[in-house]
Every structure is written in structure tokens, then in C-alpha cells.
C-alpha positions as CSV (number, residue, x, y, z in Angstrom):
1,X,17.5,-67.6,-70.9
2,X,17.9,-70.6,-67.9
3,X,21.2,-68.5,-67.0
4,X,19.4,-65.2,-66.3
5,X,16.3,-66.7,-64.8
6,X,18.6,-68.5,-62.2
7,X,20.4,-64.8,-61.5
8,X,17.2,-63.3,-60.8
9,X,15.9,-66.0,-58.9
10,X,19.3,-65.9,-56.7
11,X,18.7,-62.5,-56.3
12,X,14.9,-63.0,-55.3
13,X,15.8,-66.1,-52.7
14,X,18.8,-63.7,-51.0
15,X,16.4,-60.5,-50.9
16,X,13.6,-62.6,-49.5
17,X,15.5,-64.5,-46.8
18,X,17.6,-60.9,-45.8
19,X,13.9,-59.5,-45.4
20,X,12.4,-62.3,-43.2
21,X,16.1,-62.1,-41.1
22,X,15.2,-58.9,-40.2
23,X,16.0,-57.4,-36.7
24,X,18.1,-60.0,-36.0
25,X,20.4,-58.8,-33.0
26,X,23.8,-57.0,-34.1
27,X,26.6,-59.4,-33.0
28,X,29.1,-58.3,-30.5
29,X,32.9,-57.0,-30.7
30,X,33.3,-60.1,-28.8
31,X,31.8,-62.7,-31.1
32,X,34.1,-65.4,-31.6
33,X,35.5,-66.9,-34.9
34,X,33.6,-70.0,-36.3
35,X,34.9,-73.2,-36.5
36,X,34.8,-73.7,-40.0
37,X,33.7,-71.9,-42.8
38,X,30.6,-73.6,-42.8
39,X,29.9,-72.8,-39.2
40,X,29.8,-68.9,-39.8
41,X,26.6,-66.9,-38.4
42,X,26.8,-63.5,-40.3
43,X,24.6,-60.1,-39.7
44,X,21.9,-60.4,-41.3
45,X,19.5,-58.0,-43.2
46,X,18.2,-55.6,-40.5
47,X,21.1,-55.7,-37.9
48,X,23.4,-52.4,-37.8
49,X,27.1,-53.0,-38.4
50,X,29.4,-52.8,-35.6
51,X,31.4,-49.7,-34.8
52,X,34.7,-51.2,-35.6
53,X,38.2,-49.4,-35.8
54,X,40.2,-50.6,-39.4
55,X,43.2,-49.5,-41.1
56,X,43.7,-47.8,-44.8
57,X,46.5,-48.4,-46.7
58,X,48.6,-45.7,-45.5
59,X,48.2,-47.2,-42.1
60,X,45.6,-44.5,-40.8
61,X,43.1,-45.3,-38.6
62,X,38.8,-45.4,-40.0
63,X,35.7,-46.4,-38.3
64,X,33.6,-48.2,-40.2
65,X,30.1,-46.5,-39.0
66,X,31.9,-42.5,-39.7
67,X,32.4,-43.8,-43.2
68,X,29.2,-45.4,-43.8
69,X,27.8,-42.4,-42.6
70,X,29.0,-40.6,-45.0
71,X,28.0,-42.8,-47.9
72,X,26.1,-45.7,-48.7
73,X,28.5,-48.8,-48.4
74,X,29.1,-52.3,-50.8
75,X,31.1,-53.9,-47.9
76,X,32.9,-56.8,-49.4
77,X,35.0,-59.0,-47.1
78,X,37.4,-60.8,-48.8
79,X,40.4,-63.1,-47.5
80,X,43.6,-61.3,-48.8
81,X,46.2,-60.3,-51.9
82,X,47.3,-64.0,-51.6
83,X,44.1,-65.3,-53.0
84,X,43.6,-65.6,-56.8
85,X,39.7,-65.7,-56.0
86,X,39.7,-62.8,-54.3
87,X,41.5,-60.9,-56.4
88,X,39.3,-61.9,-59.6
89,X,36.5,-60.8,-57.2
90,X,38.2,-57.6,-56.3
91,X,38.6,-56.6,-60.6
92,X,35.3,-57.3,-61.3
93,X,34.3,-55.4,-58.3
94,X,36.4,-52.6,-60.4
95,X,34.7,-53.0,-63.6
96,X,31.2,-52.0,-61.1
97,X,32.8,-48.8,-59.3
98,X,31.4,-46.3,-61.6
99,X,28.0,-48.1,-61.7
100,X,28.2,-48.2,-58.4
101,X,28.6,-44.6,-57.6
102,X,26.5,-43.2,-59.8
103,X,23.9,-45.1,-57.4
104,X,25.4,-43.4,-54.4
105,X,27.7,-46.3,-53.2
106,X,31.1,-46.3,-52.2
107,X,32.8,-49.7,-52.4
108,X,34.8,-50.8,-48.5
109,X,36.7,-54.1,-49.5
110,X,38.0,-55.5,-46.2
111,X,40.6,-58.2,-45.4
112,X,43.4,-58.9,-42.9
113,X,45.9,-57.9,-45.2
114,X,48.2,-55.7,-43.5
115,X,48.5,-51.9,-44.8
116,X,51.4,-52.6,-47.0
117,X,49.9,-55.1,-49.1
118,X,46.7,-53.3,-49.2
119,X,48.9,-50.8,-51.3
120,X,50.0,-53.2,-53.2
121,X,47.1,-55.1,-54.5
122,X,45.6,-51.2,-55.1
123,X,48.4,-50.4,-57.1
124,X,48.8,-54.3,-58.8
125,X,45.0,-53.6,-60.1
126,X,44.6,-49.9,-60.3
127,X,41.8,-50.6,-57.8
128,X,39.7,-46.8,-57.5
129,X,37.6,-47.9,-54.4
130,X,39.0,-48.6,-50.7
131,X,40.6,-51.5,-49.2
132,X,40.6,-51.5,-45.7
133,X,43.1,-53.7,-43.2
134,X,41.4,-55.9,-40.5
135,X,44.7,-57.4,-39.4
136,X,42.9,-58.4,-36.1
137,X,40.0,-59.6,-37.6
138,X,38.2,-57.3,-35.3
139,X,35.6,-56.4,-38.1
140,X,35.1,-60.1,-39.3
141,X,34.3,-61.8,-35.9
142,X,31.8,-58.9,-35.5
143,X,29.8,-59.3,-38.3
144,X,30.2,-63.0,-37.9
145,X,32.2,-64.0,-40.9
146,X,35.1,-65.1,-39.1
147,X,36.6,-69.1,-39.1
148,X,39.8,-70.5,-37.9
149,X,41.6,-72.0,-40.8
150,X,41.5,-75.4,-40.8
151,X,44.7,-77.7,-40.2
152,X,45.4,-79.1,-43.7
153,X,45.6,-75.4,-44.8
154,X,47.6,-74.1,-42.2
155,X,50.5,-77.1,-43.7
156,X,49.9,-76.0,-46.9
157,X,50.0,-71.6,-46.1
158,X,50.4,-70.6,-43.1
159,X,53.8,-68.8,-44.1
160,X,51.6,-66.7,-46.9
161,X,48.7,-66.0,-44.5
162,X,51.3,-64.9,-41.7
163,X,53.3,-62.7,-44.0
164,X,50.0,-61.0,-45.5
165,X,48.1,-60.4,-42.0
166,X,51.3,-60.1,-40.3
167,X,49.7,-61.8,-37.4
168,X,49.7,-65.3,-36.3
169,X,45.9,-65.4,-35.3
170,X,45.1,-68.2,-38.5
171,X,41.6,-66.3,-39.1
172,X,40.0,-66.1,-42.5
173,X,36.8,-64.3,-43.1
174,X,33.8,-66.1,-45.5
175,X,33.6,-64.4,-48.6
176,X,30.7,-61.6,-48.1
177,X,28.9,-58.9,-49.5
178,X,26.6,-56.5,-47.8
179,X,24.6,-53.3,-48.6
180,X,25.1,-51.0,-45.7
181,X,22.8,-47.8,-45.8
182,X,24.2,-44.7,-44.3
183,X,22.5,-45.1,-41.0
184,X,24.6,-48.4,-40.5
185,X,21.6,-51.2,-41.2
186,X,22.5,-54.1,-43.4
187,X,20.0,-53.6,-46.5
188,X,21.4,-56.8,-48.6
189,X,23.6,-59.6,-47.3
190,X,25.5,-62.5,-49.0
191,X,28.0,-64.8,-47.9
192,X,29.1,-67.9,-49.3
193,X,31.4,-70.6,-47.6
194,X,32.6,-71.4,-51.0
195,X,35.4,-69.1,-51.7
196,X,35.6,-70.2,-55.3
197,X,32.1,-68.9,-55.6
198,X,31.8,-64.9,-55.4
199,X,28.3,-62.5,-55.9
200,X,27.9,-62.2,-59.7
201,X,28.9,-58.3,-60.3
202,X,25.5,-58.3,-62.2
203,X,23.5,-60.0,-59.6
204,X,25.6,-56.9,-57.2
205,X,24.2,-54.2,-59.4
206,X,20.7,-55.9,-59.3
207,X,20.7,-55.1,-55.6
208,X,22.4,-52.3,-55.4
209,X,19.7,-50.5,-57.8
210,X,17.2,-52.1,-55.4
211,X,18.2,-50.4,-52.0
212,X,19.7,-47.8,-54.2
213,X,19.6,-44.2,-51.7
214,X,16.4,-42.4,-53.0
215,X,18.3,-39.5,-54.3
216,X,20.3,-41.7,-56.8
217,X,17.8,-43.9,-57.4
218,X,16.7,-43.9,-61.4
């Protein structure tokens, strides 16, 4: 039908744009945060992700490249607990997880949600895959997803956003998704300004099958 053409054809116009953004130059460490949420350059497809330190929910230390390393990686960076978007996002990311591994994927969800409420949106969802804490938005400005929140939002929540990150920094990352293999290069990328409007968990197994590791591929 119209509905499932227009999947396949987002999936086709994201594939095809992350293949002619290839070798694009990783960003640095020291990448600052955009502007707006419109004004964000991610990593594209073809760049390898930054070796940045982030935090599990027990408040132990990761690096993002050892774990990739380990396993082919859905990173998904998502702005916090706080957000009913988000956390929509982060149950249908649930209803994937099996799907997901069986194609040799582990599933990273990042956001500057401190380590305690990491635990609690695990526990609040019976989330099975990994949240990881970016309280200093390290990770974000690195892969270019990073914005300062905007002035009418900081009047409206700047209490909730200070009390999740426990910081005062008023960052937000874009919404993202991106297919890390396990020697660090993005294989997939999207990221929508729109945080209303998340990567259909469909359209996410689509790719996933696509740049699925040759061993788990079907």
C-alpha cells in the first residue's frame, strides 16, 4: 500500500544519502553544540564514532568504541526519562531487541540522564538493552547532535532538564539513530530535528537486516 511504499522509499532516500556522505571527517571531542535543533551537523555514514567515555546505570564507567567492538551497535540518542516521545521510542525500541540480536546488534540508548534515572526508566519499562548516561553531553557534541535548548523551553523546563542531567549545561541531543559496525564506522544514520517524529521500528529492522554482520545475516 501508499503507507509501505513511502517506508521503503524513506529507507531508500536515507541509505542512499548515508552512502554518497561517505568519508565524511569524524567530528571532534571538541565540536560544539548547535544552535538549534535545526542547525545540527551529525556523523554521517562512513565516519567512525568518537572514542567517548559514558556512564551505565550503576554509575560505572564505558567507552563507547570497547563496546562497539564487541558487538555491532543500534546507537539511539535520545533526550531523557522526562520525555513522553522518547520514551514511546525507547518501548518500541523494546518490542525490536530480540529482532535485533538475533542480527548480531546490541541496542546503546544514550541520553544525559544521570545514572539514577537511567535505572529508573530501565526498571519503569523492563527495558533488556543498555542505556547509557551522557550527563556532559560529551558523546552528543561529538557526533554532532548536540543544540542548546532554546529560551521559551528553558521557562517552561529547565527545573526537569536540570534535575534529570543533573547539570546545568541546557543541552539536548536531536533524536538519532545510527548503525555502528564493530570496527566503529557509521553504516546507517538518521536524525530528525523533529522530536515528535522517531525511525519507524520497521523502517529500523529494514536497515539493520541490510548492514546486518555477515555471520547473522539470513
Amino acid at each position: 500500500d501508499n503507507h509501505g511504499r513511502g517506508k521503503v522509499a524513506l529507507l531508500s532516500n536515507l541509505v542512499f544519502a548515508g552512502v554518497l556522505a561517505a568519508a565524511v571527517p569524524t567530528f571532534t571531542l571538541a565540536a560544539p553544540a548547535a544552535a538549534d535543533a535545526g542547525s545540527v551537523r551529525p556523523l554521517l555514514v562512513g565516519s567512525t564514532v568518537p572514542d567517548v567515555a559514558l556512564t551505565d546505570p550503576a554509575g560505572e564507567p564505558v567507552r563507547l568504541l570497547e563496546l562497539v567492538g564487541r558487538q555491532p551497535a543500534v546507537l539511539i540518542f535520545y533526550r531523557g526519562g522526562w520525555c513522553p516521545y522518547c520514551n514511546l521510542h525507547l518501548g518500541q525500541l523494546q518490542q525490536v531487541n530480540d529482532d535485533l540480536v538475533a542480527l548480531g546488534y546490541q541496542i546503546l540508548a544514550i541520553s544525559p540522564d544521570d545514572p539514577a534515572h537511567l535505572a529508573t526508566s530501565v526498571q519503569d519499562q523492563s527495558l533488556e538493552y543498555r542505556l547509557l548516561s551522557d550527563r556532559g553531553m560529551v558523546a552528543a557534541r561529538a557526533f554532532g547532535v548536540a543544540f542548546h535548548v532554546s529560551e521559551e523551553m528553558l521557562a517552561r523546563g529547565a527545573e526537569i532538564l536540570e534535575t534529570y542531567a543533573g547539570d546545568d549545561h541546557h543541552l539536548l541531543p536531536v533524536p538519532s539513530v545510527f548503525l555502528v559496525g564493530r570496527d566503529g564506522v557509521i553504516r546507517f544514520q538518521y536524525v530528525n530535528p523533529d522530536y515528535e517524529v522517531r525511525l519507524p521500528p520497521e523502517v529500523l529492522l529494514a536497515a539493520a537486516r541490510a548492514f546486518a554482520p555477515p555471520s547473522a545475516a539470513p
